[in-house]
N, C-alpha and C positions, 0 to 999 in steps of 0.2 A: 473558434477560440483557440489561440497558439497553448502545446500543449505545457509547456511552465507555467502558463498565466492561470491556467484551469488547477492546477496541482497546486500552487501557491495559495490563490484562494479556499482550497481544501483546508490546507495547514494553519492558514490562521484563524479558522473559524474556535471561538470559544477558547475559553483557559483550560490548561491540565491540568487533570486530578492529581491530588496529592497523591504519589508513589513514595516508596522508597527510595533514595538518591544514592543508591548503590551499585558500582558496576557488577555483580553477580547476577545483582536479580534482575529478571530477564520481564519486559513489559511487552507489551502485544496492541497494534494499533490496525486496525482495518481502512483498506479504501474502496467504497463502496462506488460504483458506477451503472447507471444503467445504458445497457446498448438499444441501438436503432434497429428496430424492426428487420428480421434476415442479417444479421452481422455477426451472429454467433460463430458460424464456420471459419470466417476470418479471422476473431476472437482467436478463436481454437489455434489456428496456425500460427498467430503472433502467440500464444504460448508456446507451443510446443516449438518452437525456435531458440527458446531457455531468454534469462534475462543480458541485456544488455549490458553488466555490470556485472562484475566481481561482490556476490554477494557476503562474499567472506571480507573480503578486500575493503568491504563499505560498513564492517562493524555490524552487518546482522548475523543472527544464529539460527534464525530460523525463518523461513519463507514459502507461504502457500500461494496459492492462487487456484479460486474456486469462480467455474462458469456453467451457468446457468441458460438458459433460451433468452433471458428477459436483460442479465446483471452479470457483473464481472465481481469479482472481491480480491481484493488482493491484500494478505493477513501478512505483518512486518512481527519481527521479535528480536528484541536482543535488551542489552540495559541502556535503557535513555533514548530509547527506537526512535520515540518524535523529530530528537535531534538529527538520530540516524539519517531519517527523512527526509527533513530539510537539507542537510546539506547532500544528499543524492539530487535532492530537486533543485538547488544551487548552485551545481557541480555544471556549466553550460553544455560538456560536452557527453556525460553523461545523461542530461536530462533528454537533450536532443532527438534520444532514441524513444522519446513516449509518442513524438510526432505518429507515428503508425498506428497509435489510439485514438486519434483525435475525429479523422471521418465515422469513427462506430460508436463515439459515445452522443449519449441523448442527457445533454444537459448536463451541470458540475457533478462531479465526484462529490463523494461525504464522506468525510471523516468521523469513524466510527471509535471511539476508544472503549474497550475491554472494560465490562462493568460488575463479572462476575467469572471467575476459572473456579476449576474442580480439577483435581489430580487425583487418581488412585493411592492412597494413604494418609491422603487427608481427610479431616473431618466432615460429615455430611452423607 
């Protein structure tokens, strides 16, 4: 599966939760992937290559990316992240660089949205 077509499908699974429509507040969206048996190491080296994109450059503030033996995740943050998202994954020439994901992954991505944070000085 080309790797836009796999990311696009991601993004329009389901409606988004009602947030704030604020540019301060900073929102949080996961993309969850599971990898193909033995592709973890490769995994590893397409990260540690850093991303393909100017992540400041593309409106997020903050960017993880967590790998596992089995799964990839890759955690987006900034205000209005979903949009953020799509238009990285609309962007043809930016996108283009997800291709070197597309042999390790085992089936679509899932988009995950943030359904509970906790901060130090908040309640709870």
């Amino acid at each position: 599966m080309a790797p836009r077509s796999f990311i696009t499908r991601v993004l329009s699974l389901g409606p988004r939760a009602q947030r704030p429509d604020h540019p301060s507040i900073d929102e949080r969206v996961a993309i969850v992937a599971r990898l193909l048996p033995g592709s973890r190491d490769r995994a590893a080296d397409i990260i540690a290559e850093g991303p393909p994109y100017g992540l400041a450059l593309a409106g997020f503030r903050r960017h993880s990316v967590f790998l596992a033996d089995e799964a990839v995740v890759f955690v987006f943050a900034g205000p209005r992240v979903e949009g953020l998202v799509r238009r990285l994954v609309n962007d043809r020439a930016r996108s283009a660089a997800f291709s070197a994901w597309a042999p390790l992954l085992d089936g679509t991505p899932v988009l995950a949205r943030e359904e509970f944070h906790w901060e130090a000085g908040q309640a709870r």
